[in-house]
LORO-389980 format. One line per field, with one value per residue (C-alpha): residue number from 1; residue in three letters; y, x, z. Coordinates in nm, 2 decimals, always signed. Each point is the difference from the previous one (the first is absolute). Layout:
<sites>
seq	c(NUM,...)
type	c(ALA,...)
yy	c(Y,...)
xx	c(X,...)
zz	c(Z,...)
</sites>
This chain:
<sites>
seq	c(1,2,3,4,5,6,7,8,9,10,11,12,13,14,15,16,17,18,19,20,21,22,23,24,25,26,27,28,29,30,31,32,33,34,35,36,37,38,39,40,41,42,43,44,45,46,47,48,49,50,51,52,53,54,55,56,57,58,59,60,61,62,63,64,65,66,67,68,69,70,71,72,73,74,75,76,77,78,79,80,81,82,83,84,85,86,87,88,89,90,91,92,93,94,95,96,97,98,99,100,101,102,103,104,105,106,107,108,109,110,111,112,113,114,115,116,117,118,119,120,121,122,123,124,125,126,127,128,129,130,131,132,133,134,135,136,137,138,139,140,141,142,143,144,145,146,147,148,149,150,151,152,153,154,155,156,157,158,159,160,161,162,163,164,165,166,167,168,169,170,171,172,173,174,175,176,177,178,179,180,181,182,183,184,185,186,187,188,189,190,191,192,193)
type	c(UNK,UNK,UNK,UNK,UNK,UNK,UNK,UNK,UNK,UNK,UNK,UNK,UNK,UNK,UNK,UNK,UNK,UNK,UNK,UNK,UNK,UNK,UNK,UNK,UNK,UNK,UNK,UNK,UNK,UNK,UNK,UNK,UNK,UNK,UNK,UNK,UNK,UNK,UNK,UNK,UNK,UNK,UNK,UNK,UNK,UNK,UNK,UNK,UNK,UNK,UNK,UNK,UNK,UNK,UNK,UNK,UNK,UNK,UNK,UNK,UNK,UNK,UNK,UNK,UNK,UNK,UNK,UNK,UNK,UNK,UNK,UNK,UNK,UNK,UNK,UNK,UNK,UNK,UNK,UNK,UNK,UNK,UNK,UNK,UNK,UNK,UNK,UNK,UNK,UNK,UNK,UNK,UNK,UNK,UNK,UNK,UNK,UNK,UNK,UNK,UNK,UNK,UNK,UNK,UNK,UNK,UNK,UNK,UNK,UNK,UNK,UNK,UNK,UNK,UNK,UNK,UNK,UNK,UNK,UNK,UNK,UNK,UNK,UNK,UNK,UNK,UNK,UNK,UNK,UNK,UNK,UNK,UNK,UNK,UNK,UNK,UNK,UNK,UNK,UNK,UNK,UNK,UNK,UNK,UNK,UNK,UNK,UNK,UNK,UNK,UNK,UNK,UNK,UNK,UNK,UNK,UNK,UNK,UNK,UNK,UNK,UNK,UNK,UNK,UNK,UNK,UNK,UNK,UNK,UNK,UNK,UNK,UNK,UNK,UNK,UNK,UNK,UNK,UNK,UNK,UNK,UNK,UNK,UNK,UNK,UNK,UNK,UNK,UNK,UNK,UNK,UNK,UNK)
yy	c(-6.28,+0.39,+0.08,+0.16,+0.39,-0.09,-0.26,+0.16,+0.12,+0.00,+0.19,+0.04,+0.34,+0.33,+0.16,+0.11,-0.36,-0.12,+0.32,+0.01,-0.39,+0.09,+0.33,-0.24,-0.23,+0.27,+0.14,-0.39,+0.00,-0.16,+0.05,-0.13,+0.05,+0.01,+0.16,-0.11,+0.15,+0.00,+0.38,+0.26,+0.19,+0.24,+0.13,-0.01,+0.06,-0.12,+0.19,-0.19,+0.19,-0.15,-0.34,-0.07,-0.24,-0.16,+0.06,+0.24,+0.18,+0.19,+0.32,-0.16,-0.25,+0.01,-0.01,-0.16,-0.13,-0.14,-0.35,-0.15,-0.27,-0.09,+0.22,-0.12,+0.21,+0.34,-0.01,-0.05,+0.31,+0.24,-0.08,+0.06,+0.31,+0.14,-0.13,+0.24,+0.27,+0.04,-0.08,+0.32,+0.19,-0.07,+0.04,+0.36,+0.11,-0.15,+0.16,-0.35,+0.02,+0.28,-0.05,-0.13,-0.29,-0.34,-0.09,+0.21,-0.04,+0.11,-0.29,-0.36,-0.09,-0.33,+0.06,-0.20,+0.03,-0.28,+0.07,-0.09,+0.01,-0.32,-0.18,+0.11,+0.32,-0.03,-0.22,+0.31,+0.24,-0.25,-0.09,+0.41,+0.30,+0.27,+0.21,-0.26,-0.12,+0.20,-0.15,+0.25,-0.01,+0.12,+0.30,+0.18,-0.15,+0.33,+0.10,-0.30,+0.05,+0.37,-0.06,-0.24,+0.18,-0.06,+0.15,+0.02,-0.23,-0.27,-0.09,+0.07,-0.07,+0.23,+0.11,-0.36,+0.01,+0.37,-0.09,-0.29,-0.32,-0.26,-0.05,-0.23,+0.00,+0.01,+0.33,-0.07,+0.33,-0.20,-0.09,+0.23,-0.09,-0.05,+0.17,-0.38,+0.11,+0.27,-0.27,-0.21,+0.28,+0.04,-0.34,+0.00,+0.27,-0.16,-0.37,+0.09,+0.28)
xx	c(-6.34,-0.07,-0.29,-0.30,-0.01,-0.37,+0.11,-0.08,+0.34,-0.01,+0.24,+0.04,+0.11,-0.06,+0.35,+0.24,+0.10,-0.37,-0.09,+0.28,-0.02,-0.37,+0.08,+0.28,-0.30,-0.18,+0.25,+0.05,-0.43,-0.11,-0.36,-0.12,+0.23,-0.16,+0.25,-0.09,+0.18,-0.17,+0.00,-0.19,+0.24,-0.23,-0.14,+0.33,+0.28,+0.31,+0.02,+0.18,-0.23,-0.33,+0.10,+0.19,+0.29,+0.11,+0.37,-0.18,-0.15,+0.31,+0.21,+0.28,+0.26,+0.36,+0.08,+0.32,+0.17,+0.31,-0.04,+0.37,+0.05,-0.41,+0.02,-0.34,-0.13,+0.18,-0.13,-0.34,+0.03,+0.19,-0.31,-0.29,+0.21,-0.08,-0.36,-0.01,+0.20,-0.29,-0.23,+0.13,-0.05,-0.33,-0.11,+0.16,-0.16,-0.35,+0.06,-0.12,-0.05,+0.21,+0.26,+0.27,+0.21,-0.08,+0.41,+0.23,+0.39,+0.19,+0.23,+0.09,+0.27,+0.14,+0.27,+0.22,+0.24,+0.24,+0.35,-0.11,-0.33,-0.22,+0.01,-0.38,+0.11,+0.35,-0.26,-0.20,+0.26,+0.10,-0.32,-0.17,+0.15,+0.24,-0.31,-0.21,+0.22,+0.25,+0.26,-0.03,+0.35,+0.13,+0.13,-0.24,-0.34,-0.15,+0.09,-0.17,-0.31,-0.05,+0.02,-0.26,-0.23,+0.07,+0.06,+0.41,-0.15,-0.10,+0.35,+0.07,-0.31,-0.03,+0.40,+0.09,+0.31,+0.08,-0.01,+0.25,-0.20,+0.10,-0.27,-0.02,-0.31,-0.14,-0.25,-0.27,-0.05,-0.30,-0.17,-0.28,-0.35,-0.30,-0.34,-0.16,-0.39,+0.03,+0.12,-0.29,-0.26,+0.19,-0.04,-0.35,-0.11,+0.20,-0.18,-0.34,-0.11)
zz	c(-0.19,+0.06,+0.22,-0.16,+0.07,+0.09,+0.26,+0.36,+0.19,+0.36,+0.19,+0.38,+0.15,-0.11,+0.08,-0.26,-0.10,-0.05,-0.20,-0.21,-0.13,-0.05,-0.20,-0.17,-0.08,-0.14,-0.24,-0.11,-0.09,+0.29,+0.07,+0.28,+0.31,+0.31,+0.37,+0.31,+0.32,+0.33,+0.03,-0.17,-0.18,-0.17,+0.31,+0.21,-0.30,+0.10,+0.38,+0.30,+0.20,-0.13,+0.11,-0.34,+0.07,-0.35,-0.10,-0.19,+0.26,+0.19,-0.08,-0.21,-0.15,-0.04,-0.38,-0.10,-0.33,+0.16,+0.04,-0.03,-0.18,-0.06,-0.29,-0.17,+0.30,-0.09,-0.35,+0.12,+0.24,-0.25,-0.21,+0.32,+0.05,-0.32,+0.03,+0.29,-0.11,-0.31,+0.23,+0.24,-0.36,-0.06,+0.40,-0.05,-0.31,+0.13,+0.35,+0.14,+0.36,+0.03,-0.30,+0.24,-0.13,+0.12,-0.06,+0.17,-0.11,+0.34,-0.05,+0.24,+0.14,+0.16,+0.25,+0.18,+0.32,-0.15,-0.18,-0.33,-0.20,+0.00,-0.35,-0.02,-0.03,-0.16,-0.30,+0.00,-0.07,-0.29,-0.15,+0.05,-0.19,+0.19,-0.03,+0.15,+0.30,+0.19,+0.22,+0.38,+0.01,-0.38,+0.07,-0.28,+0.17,+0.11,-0.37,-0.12,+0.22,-0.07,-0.39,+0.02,+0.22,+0.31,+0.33,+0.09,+0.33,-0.21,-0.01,+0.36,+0.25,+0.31,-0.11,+0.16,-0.18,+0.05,+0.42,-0.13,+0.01,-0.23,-0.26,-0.33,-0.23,-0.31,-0.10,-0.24,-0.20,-0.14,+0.35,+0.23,+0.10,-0.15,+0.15,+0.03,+0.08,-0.25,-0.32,+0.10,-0.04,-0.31,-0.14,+0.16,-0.21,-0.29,-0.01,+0.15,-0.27)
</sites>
């Protein structure tokens, strides 16, 4: 049976993961949600600085949507990344806190010393598009990066293989960092007005 909309929802933590099941609750008709977290967000935001120390609370996180062969867990980034991508849209046009985007698509990579790429990564290059995943050694992968909007280094960090190391890995054209205390005063301002 389907709890009521009525029915009081309790949820502990006031970081991005709280606020966003409680704006998700929201959007569904819930009505009575109640977020408890033992700091004052409103008075502190989201700053490191303040004494904040959620998961929420510091600079950034490493985005990635190459996850091998655990490809339920791709599609469900692809999909956050375009939840942030219209999210960076809106943030622009509203100028909020400053207009700069919350997602920022400089790219990941997973390297390796050995001779030949870890299945993780050889299963990501199979299960993400050639636009999505780029093997460092094909010999069109600074191509590959700069088409998709990435720096030529992406595909060669600190010219590692220009000074001859051996280096195998997998880039992520789809990777980067999210500003962590920024999306929660996002979602904050989302669920709590």
């Amino acid at each position: 049976m389907a709890p009521s909309k009525s029915e009081k929802v309790i949820i502990v933590g006031a970081g991005v993961a709280g606020l966003s099941t409680a704006y998700s609750l929201l959007q569904q008709g819930f009505e009575n949600i109640h977020i408890f977290d033992k700091r004052d967000y409103f008075t502190q935001g989201y700053d490191y600085f303040k004494g904040c120390d959620s998961p929420s609370s510091d600079m950034n996180k490493i985005f990635r949507a190459a996850y091998g062969q655990q490809t339920h867990y791709q599609t469900m980034a692809i999909e956050s990344r375009d939840t942030f991508l219209k999210w960076n849209e809106m943030i622009k046009e509203e100028n909020f806190e400053g207009g700069s985007p919350i997602y920022k698509n400089s790219g990941n990579i997973q390297l390796t010393d050995q001779k030949k790429l870890p299945s993780f990564e050889e299963y990501t290059l199979k299960n993400m598009s050639p636009t999505e995943a780029i093997c460092i050694s094909d010999s069109d992968a600074e191509k590959r990066a700069i088409k998709a909007g990435l720096h030529p280094c992406s595909v060669d960090p600190f010219e590692a293989k220009k000074r001859g190391a051996h280096l195998q890995g997998v880039l992520d054209t789809t990777g980067g960092m999210i500003i962590a205390d920024k999306c929660s005063l996002l979602e904050k301002r989302r669920s709590c007005s």
